[in-house]
Every structure is written in structure tokens, then in C-alpha cells.
C-alpha positions in Angstrom: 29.2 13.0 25.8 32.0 11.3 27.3 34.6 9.7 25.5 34.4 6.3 27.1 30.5 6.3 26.2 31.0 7.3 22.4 33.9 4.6 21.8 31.6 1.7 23.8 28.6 2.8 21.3 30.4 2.9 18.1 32.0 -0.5 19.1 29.0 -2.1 19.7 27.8 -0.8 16.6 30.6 -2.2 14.6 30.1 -5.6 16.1 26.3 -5.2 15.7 27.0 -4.9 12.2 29.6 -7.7 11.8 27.3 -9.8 13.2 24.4 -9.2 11.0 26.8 -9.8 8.1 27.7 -13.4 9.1 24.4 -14.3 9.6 23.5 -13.3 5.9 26.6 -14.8 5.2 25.9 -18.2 6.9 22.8 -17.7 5.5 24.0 -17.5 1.7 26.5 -20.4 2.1 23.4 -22.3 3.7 21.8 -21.8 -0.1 24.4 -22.1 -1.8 25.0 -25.5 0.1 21.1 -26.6 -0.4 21.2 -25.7 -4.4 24.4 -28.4 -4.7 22.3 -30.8 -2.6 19.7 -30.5 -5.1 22.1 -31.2 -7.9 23.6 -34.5 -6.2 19.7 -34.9 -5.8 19.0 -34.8 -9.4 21.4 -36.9 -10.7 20.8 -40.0 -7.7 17.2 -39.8 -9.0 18.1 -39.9 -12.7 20.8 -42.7 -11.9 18.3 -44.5 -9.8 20.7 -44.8 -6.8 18.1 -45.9 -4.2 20.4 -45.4 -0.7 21.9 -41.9 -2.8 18.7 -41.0 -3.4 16.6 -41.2 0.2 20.1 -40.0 2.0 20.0 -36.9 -0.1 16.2 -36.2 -0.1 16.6 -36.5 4.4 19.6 -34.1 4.2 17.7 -31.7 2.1 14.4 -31.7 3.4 14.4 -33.8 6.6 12.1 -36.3 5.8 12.6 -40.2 5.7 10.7 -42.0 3.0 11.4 -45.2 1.1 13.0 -44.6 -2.6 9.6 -45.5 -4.5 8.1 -42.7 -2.4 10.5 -40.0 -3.2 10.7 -41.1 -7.1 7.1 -40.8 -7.8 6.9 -37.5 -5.0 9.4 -36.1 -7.4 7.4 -36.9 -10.4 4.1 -35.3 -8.9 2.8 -31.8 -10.0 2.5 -30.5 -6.2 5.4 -32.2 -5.3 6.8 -28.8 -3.5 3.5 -28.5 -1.3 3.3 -31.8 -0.4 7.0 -31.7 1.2 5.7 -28.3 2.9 2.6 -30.5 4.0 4.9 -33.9 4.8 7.1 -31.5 7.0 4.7 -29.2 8.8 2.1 -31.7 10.1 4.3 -35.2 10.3 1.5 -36.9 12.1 -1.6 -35.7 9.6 -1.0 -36.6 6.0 1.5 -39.3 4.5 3.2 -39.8 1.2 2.8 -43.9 0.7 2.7 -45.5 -2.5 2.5 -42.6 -4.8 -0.9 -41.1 -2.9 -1.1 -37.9 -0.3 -3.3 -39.0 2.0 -4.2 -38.5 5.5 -3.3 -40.7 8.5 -5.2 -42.6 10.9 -5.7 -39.3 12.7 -6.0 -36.8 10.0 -8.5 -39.4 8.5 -10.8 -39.1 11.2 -13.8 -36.9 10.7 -14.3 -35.9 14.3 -10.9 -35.0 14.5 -11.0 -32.8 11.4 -14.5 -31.4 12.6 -13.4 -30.0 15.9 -9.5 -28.8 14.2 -11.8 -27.0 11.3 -14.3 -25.5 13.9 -12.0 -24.2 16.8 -9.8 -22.7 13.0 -13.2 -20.7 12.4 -14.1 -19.9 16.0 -10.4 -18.2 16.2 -11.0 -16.2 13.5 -13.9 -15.2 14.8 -12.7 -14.2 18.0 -9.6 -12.7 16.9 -11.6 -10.8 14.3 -13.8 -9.3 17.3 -11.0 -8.7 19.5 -9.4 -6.7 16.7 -12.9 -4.4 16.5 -13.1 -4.1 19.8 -9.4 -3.0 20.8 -9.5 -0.8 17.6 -12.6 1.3 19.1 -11.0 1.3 22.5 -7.6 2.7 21.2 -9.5 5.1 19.4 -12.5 6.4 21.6 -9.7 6.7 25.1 -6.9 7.8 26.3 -3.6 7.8 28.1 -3.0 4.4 29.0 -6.0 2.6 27.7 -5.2 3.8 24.1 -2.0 2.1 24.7 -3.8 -1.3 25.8 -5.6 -0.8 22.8 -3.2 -0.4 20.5 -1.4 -3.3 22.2 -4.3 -5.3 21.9 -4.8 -4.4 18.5 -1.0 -6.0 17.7 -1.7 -8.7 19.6 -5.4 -9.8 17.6 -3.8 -8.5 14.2 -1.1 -11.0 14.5 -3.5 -13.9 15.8 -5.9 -13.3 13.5 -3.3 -13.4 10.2 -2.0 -16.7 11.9 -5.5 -18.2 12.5 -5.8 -17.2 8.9 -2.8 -18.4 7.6 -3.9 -22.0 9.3 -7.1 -21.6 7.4 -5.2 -21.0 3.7 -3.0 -24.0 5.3 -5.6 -26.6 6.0 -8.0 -25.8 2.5 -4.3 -26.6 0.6 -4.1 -29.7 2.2 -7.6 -30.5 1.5 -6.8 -29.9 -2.2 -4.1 -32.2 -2.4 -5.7 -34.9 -0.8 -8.8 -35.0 -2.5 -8.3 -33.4 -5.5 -11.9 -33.6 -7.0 -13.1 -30.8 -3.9 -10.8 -28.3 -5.2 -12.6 -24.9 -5.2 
């Protein structure tokens, strides 16, 4: 191997390296950061600094909400899966006057009909897909095993996403109405 080759390699090895380190560094401080946040966070809410208080709770988890809304989100048993909820779907659910509820939109049925039935009808497809590109990696060969098998990555990570959704939406439907909890 030529020298010029080797010292290029191990170079770009030593700087692959240096930079995965200052991501997990950036990525520490970032914690570290997030966890003092939360302490500043702690003591607005027990000092009942209102501006304090909502400032804090945008820097740390992006969300706007009046200070009534974040004292008594605080105070609420799921409080950590509502802000998961309040984040991910903006538009769908609401945190207003101490209730998790849906919005206009996530209130309507036929909305929530077709989002629940096109949820199912990917997992259904997905699921097939995966049978199907399964039995064709494994009954060919040459470069239809390797569709297959690409196929098979492809419907296996659809499939957990479609999935995931699935585990996603029944959580929401938990906290909104509590009394349908399975």
C-alpha cells in the first residue's frame, strides 16, 4: 500500500473519531444544560414566577402555554406524555384549563375514523409486503433475493413505524378519555 494512501486513511480516521467525540460531547453538555433548565424550572414553579415559569418551560420543551396551564400540566400524573403528545401533534390535542383534550380537528370523528383506518390498512399492507418479500428472498435467487431482502428492510421498518403510530394514537386516546383505557 502506498504511503500517501495509509497516512490519508489513518487521518481520516482520526478525524472520524474526533468528530464522533464532539458530537457525544455536545450531546452531554446539551443534558447537562437541560437538567439545570429543569432546576431554574422547579424553583419558578415553586416561587410562582409566572413570566419565569412559561419562559423556562418554552426553552425546555418548546411549547408556549399560559402559566395556569403549565402549573396544573406539572401537577398532572401523565404530565411527561402529554408534553410528548403537546409536541408531536401541535394541531391534534391541547392542554387548556387543566384538561388534555383534542382540537377542533382531532375532535372530529370523521377525521379520527379515516386517520384510525388508513393506521390499520398500513399495517396490513406492510404486514403482507413483509410475507410476501420474505418468500421471495427466500424461494429465488441472484438478484431477486436481493430485491427481497431489500424489500423485506423496507416493509420491516414501515411496518414497526405504522405500529409505533398505532401504540402512539391508543396513548393519546388514554389520556384524553381516561374512562376507555384498556
Amino acid at each position: 500500500m502506498d504511503f500517501d494512501i495509509a497516512t490519508k486513511l489513518v487521518f481520516g480516521a482520526i478525524s472520524s473519531l474526533g468528530t464522533m467525540a464532539l458530537i457525544f460531547y455536545n450531546m452531554g453538555q446539551a443534558r447537562k444544560m437541560k437538567a439545570e433548565l429543569l432546576e431554574k424550572f422547579e424553583e419558578a414553579i415553586n416561587r410562582e414566577s409566572k413570566h419565569s415559569t412559561t419562559e423556562l418551560f418554552r426553552l425546555i420543551h418548546g411549547l408556549r402555554m399560559n402559566y395556569s396551564d403549565v402549573a396544573e400540566l406539572v401537577k398532572h400524573d401523565g404530565c411527561s406524555k402529554i408534553i410528548y403528545a403537546l409536541k408531536k401533534t401541535p394541531g391534534i390535542v391541547s392542554f387548556k384549563n387543566g384538561t388534555f383534550q383534542y382540537t377542533n380537528v382531532g375532535r372530529n370523528k370523521v377525521f379520527r375514523y379515516i386517520d384510525c383506518w388508513f393506521t390499520h390498512f398500513s399495517i396490513f399492507v406492510f404486514g403482507g409486503l413483509l410475507l410476501v418479500s420474505l418468500a421471495v428472498m427466500g424461494m429465488s435467487e441472484g438478484a431477486f433475493s436481493v430485491a427481497g431482502f431489500l424489500l423485506v428492510i423496507f416493509s420491516s421498518v414501515m411496518l414497526a413505524v405504522q405500529i409505533r403510530q398505532r401504540a402512539y394514537d391508543q396513548m393519546i386516546e388514554s389520556l384524553v378519555s381516561p374512562e376507555h383505557n384498556n
